[in-house]
C-alpha positions as CSV (number, residue, x, y, z in Angstrom):
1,X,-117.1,54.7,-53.1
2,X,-118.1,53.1,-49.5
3,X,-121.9,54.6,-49.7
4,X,-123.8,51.5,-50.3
5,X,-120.8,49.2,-48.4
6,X,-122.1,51.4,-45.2
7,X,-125.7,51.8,-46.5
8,X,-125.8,55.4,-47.0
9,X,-127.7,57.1,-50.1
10,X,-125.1,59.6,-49.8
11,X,-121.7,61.1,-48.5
12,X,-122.6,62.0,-45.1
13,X,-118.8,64.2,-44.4
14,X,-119.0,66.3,-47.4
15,X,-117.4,68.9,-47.2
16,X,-119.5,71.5,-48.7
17,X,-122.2,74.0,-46.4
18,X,-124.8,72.0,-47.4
19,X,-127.9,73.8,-44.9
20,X,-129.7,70.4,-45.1
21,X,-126.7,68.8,-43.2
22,X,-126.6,71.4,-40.3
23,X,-126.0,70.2,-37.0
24,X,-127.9,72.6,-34.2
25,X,-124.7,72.7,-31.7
26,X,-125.7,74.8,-28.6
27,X,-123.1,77.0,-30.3
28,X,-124.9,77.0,-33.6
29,X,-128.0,77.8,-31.7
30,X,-127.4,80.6,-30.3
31,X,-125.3,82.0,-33.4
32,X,-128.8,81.4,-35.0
33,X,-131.1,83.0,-32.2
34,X,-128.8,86.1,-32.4
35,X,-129.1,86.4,-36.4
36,X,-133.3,86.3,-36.1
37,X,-132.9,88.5,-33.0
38,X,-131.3,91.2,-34.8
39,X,-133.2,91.1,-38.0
40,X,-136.6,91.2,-35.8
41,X,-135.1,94.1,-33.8
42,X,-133.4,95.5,-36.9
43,X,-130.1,95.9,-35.4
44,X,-127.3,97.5,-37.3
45,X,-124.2,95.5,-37.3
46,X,-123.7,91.9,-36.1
47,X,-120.7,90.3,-35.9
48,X,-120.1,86.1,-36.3
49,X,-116.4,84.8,-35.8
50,X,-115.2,80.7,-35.7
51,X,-112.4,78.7,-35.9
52,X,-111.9,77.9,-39.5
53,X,-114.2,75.1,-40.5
54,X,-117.0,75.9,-37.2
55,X,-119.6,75.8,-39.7
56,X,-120.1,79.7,-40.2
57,X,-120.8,79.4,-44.0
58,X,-123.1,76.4,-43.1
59,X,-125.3,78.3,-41.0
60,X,-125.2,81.1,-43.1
61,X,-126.9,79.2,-45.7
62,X,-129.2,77.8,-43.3
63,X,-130.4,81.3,-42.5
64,X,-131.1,82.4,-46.2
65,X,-133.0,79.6,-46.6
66,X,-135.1,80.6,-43.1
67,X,-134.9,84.2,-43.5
68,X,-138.6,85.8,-44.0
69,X,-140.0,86.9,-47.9
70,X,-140.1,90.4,-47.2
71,X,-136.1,91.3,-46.5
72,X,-133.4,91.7,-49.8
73,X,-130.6,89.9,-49.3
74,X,-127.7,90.1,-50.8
75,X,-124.0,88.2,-49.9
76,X,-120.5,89.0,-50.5
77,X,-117.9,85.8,-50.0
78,X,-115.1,87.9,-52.1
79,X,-113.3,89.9,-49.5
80,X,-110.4,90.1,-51.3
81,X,-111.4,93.1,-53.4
82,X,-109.8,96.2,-52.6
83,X,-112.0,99.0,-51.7
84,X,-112.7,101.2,-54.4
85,X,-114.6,98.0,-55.5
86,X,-116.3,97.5,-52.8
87,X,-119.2,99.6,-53.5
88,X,-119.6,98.3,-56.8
89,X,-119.9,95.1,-55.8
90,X,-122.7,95.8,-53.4
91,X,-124.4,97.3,-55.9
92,X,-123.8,94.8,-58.4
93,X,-125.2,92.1,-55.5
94,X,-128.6,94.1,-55.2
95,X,-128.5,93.9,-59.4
96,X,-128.0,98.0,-60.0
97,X,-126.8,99.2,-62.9
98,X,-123.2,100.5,-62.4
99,X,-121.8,100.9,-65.4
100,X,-120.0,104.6,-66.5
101,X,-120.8,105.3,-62.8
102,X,-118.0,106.8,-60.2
103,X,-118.2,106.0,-56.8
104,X,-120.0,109.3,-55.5
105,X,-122.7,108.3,-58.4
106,X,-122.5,104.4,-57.2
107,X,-123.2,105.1,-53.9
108,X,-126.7,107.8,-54.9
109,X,-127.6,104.8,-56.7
110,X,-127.2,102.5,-53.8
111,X,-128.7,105.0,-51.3
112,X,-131.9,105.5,-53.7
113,X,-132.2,101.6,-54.2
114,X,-132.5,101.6,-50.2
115,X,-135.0,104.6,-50.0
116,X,-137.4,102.9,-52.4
117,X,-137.1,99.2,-50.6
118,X,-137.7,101.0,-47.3
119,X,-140.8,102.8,-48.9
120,X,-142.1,99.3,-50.0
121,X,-141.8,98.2,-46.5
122,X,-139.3,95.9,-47.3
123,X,-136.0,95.6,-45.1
124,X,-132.3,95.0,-47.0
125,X,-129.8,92.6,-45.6
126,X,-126.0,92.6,-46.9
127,X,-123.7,89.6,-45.5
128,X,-120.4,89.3,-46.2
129,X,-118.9,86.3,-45.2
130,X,-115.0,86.0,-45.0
131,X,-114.8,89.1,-43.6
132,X,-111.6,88.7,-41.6
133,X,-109.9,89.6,-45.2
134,X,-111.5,93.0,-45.5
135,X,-109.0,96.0,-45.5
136,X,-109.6,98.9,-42.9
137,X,-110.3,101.0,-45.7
138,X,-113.6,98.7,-46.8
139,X,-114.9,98.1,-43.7
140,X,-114.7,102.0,-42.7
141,X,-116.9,102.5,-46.4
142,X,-118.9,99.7,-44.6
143,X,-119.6,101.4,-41.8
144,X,-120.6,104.5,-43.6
145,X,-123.1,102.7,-45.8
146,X,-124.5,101.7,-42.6
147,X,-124.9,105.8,-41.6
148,X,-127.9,105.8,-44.4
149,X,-130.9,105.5,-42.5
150,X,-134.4,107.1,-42.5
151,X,-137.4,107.8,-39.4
152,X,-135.1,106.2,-36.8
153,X,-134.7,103.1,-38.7
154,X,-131.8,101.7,-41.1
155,X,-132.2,101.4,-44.3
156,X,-129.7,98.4,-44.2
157,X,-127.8,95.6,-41.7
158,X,-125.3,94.4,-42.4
159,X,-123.7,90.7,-41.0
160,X,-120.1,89.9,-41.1
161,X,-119.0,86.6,-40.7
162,X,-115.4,85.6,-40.5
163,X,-112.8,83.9,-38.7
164,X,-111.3,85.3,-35.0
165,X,-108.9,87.9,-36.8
166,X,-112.1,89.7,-37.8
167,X,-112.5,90.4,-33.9
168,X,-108.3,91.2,-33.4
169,X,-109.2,94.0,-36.6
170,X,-111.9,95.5,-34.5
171,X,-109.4,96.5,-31.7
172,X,-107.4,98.6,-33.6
173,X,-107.7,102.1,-33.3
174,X,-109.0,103.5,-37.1
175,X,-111.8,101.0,-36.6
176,X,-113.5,102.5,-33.4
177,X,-116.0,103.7,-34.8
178,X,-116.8,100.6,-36.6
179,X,-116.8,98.7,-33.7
180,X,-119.1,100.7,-31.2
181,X,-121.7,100.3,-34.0
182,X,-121.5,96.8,-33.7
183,X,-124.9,95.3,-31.6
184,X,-124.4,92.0,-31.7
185,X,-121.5,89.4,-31.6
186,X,-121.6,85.7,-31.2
187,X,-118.4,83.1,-31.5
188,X,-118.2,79.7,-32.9
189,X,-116.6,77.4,-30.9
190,X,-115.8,73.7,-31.2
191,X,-118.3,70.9,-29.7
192,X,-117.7,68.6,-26.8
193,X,-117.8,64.9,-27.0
194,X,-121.6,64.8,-26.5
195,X,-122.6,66.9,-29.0
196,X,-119.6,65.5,-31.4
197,X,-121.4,62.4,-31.4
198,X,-124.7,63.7,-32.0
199,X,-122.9,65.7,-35.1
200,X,-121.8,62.8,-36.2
201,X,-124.6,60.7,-35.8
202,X,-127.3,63.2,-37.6
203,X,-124.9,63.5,-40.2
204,X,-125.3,59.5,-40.8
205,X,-129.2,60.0,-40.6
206,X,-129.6,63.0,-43.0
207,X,-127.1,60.8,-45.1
208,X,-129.8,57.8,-45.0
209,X,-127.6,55.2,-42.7
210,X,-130.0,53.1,-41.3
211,X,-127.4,52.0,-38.7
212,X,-125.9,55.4,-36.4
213,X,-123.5,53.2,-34.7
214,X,-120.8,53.1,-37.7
215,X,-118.3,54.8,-35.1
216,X,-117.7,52.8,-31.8
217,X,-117.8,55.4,-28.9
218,X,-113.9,55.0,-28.7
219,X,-113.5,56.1,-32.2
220,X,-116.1,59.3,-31.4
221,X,-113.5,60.2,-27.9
222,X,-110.6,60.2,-30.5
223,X,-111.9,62.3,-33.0
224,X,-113.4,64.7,-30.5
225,X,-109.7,64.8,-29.1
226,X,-108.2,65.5,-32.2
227,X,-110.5,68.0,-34.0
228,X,-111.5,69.8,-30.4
229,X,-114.9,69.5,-32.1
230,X,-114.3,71.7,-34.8
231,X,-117.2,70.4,-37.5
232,X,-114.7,70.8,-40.9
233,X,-112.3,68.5,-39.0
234,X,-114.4,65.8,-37.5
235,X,-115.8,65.6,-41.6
236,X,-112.1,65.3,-42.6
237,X,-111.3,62.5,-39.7
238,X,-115.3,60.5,-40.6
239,X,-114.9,60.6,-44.0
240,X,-111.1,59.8,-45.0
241,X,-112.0,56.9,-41.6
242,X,-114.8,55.5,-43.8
243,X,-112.9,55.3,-47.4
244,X,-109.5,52.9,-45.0
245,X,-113.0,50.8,-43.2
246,X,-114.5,49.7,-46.5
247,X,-110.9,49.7,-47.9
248,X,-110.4,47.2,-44.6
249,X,-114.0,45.2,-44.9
250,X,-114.8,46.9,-41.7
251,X,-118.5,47.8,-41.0
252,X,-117.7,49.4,-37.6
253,X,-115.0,51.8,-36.8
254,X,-112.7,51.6,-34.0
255,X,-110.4,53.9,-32.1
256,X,-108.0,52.0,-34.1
257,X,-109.3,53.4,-36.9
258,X,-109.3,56.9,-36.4
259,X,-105.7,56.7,-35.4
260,X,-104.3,55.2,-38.6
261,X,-106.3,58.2,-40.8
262,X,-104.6,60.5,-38.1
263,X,-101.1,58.9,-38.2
264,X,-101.4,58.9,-42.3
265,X,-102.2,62.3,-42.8
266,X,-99.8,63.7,-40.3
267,X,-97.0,61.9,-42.1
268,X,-98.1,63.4,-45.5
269,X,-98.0,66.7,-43.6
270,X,-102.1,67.5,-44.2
271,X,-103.6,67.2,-40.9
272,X,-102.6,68.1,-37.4
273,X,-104.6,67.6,-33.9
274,X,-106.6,71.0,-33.8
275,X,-105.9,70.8,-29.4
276,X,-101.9,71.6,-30.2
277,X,-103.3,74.5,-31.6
278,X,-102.6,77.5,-28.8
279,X,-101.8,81.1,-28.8
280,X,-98.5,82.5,-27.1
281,X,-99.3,85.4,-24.4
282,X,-99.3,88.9,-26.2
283,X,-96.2,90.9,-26.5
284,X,-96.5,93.8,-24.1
285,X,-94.0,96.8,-23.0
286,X,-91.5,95.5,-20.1
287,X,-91.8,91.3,-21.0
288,X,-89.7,89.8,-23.5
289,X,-91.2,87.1,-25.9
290,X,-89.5,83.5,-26.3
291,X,-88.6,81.2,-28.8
292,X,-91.0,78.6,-27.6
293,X,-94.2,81.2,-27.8
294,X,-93.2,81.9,-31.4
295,X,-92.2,78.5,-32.1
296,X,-96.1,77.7,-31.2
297,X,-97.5,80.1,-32.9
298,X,-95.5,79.0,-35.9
299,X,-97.0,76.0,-35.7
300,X,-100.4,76.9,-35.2
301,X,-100.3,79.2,-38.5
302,X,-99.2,75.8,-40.3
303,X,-101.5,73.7,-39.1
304,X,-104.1,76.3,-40.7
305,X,-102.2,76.2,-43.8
306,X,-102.3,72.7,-44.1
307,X,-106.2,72.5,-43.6
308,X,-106.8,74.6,-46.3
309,X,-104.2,72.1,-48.7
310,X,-106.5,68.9,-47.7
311,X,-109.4,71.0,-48.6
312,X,-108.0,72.4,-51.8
313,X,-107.4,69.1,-52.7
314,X,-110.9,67.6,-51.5
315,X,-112.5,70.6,-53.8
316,X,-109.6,69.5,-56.9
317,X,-111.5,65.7,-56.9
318,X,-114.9,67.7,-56.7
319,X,-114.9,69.7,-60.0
320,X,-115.9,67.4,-62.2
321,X,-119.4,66.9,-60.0
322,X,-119.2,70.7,-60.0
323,X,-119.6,71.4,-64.2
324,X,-119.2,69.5,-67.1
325,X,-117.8,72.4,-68.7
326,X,-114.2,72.7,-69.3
327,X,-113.4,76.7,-69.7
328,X,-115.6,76.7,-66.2
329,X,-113.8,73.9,-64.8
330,X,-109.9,75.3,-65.7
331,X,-111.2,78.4,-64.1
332,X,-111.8,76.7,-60.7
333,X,-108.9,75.1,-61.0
334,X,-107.0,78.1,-61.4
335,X,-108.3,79.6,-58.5
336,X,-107.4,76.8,-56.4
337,X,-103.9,77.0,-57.1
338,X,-104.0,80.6,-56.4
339,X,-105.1,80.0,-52.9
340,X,-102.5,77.6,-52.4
341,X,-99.8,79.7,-53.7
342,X,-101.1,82.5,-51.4
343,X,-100.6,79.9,-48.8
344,X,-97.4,78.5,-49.8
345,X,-96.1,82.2,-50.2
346,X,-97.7,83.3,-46.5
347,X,-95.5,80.1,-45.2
348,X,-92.4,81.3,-46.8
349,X,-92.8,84.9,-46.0
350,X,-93.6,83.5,-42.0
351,X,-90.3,81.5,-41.8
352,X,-88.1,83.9,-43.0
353,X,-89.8,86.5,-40.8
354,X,-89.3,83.5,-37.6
355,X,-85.7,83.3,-38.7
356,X,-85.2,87.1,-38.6
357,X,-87.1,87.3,-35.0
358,X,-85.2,84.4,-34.1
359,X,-82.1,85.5,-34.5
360,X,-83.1,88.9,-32.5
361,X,-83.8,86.9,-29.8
362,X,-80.2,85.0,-29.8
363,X,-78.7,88.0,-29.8
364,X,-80.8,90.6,-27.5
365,X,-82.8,88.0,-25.2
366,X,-85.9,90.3,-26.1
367,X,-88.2,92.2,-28.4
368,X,-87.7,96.1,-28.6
369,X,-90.5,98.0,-27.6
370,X,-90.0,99.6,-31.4
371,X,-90.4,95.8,-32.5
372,X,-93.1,95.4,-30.5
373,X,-95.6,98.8,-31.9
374,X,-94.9,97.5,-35.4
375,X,-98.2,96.0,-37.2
376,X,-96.4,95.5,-39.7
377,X,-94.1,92.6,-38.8
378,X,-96.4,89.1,-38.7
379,X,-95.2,87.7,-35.8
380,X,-95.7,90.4,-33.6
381,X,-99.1,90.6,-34.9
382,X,-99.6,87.1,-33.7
383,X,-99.0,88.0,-30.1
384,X,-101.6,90.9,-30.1
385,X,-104.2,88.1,-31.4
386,X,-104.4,86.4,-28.0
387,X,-107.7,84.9,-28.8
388,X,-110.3,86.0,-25.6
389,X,-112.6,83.7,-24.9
390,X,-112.0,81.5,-28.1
């Protein structure tokens, strides 16, 4: 639409993990220097966490395309199965044979494919991205996947990548053992102004604008405020800014600018400033928890939930570039409704959890320690997520 109004070959805020596009953040950089570390050192587990949209998929992808001849690599994105598929789908990844097989059978199969991979010299790699969705019960037949080894060495690593709950999982107790095997864990955090403009700027060059200067530095401070320098959010902000400019005639983009795409998609409930978003102290023995703390948190889980709406509907406009055919394309389109269903659903369950809490509060002034040991109430999961260092 506004590609050759701006001069650009292409859209430069897509919002695919396109490895091409990757921006080397310090952030980014050392997420990358701790992937090649581990697979040089052959490390067992690593861990990556980010905000949602930090680019974890992104650099993923970059990595693949990097990572040397000699390793097998094979990726899991659907985290969603339950665990008693879990080993068939590994195996199914590294293209074994599992048909008529049980799981004892699946996994002989698995640990021979290793032994002869190892006896070729070659190294196997499993990442699972969108790991914050495993179930205990998968990530405890990770870890003992991972027990397969041979001479001192492993037979395979394994990378999870996922967003911060994947860290809050690794506290609890069943998954102790999981989590002393882990030997390397970087975070993804958002950018600072600097490097937001340099995003945003190599995302114009790799995009072909011959001119970086499409966003005035005012406009740059704005969306850097907004999106706290999450990368998903600053493409949101650039790209719906560019579609009102050439709607406008304008070949430069003010501050201005990047406050009417802001005020917009706040009043059609898809987009909120990613700096509101804060955590509530954790709920601990002897201190009650207020209204306000939940009230935030409330709003944080929303402001998630409404992210994932804009980009269910950015991927909606997409299928047709995706495949030309139609039983494919009803199938994606299926799918995306599911997840916003799932999201819809997760709101609705939340509020009538909030109004439940709520009224607990009214009438006791605090949580009861009971309340408070009981995983499996959502809010007071929320306040054992205080996010460390995130």
């Amino acid at each position: 639409m506004y590609e050759s109004f701006y001069g650009l070959k292409e859209k430069p805020f897509d919002l695919h993990p396109d490895p091409d596009y990757l921006f080397m953040s310090q952030g980014h950089d050392n997420a990358y220097t701790h992937l090649e570390y581990a697979i040089a050192e052959n490390k067992g587990f690593v861990i990556i966490t980010g905000e949602i949209g930090s680019g974890k998929t992104t650099l993923i992808n970059y990595f693949l395309h990097k990572i040397p001849q000699d390793i097998v690599v094979g990726l899991i994105n659907n985290t969603f199965a339950s665990h008693n598929n879990f080993i068939k789908m590994i195996c199914q990844e590294f293209e074994l044979d599992v048909d008529g097989k049980d799981k004892v059978e699946m996994l002989d199969l698995l640990y021979g494919f290793l032994i002869k991979r190892f006896a070729e010299k070659k190294r196997v790699v499993l990442i699972i991205d969108e790991a914050q969705h495993l179930t205990p019960e998968a990530m405890e037949e990770i870890r003992m996947i991972s027990n397969l080894e041979a001479e001192k060495h492993y037979l395979i690593q394994m990378i999870l990548a996922g967003q911060p709950e994947l860290k809050y999982k690794l506290h609890r107790k069943n998954l102790e053992q999981f989590a002393q095997r882990v030997t390397v864990h970087c975070h993804l955090g958002g950018m600072g102004l600097d490097e937001t403009a340099s995003y945003i700027r190599h995302r114009l060059k790799m995009a072909g604008a011959k001119d970086l200067d499409i966003f005035e530095n005012q406009a740059i401070e704005a969306i850097q405020a907004y999106s706290s320098g999450i990368p998903r959010l600053i493409n949101i902000l650039c790209d719906t800014a560019l579609v009102y400019g050439y709607a406008d005639g304008m070949k430069v983009i003010g501050k201005k600018g990047i406050e009417d795409v802001i005020q917009a998609r706040e009043a059609g409930g898809m987009f909120s400033s990613a700096t509101d978003e804060k955590d509530p102290l954790p709920a601990t023995p002897g201190r009650s928890i207020s209204i306000e703390q939940v009230e935030d948190r409330l709003r944080s889980m929303e402001q998630r939930i409404s992210l994932i709406e804009s980009m269910i509907d950015s991927m909606s406009r997409s299928i047709n570039m995706l495949t030309g055919n139609r039983s494919e394309r009803d199938a994606i389109v299926i799918e995306l409704f599911k997840m916003l269903k799932d999201g819809i659903d997760s709101r609705i369950n939340t509020l009538a959890d909030f109004s439940r809490f709520k009224k607990t509060m009214e009438d006791g002034g605090k949580t009861s320690q009971a309340d408070e040991s009981d995983n499996s109430r959502p809010f007071v999961l929320w306040f054992k997520r205080k996010k460390k260092g995130t």
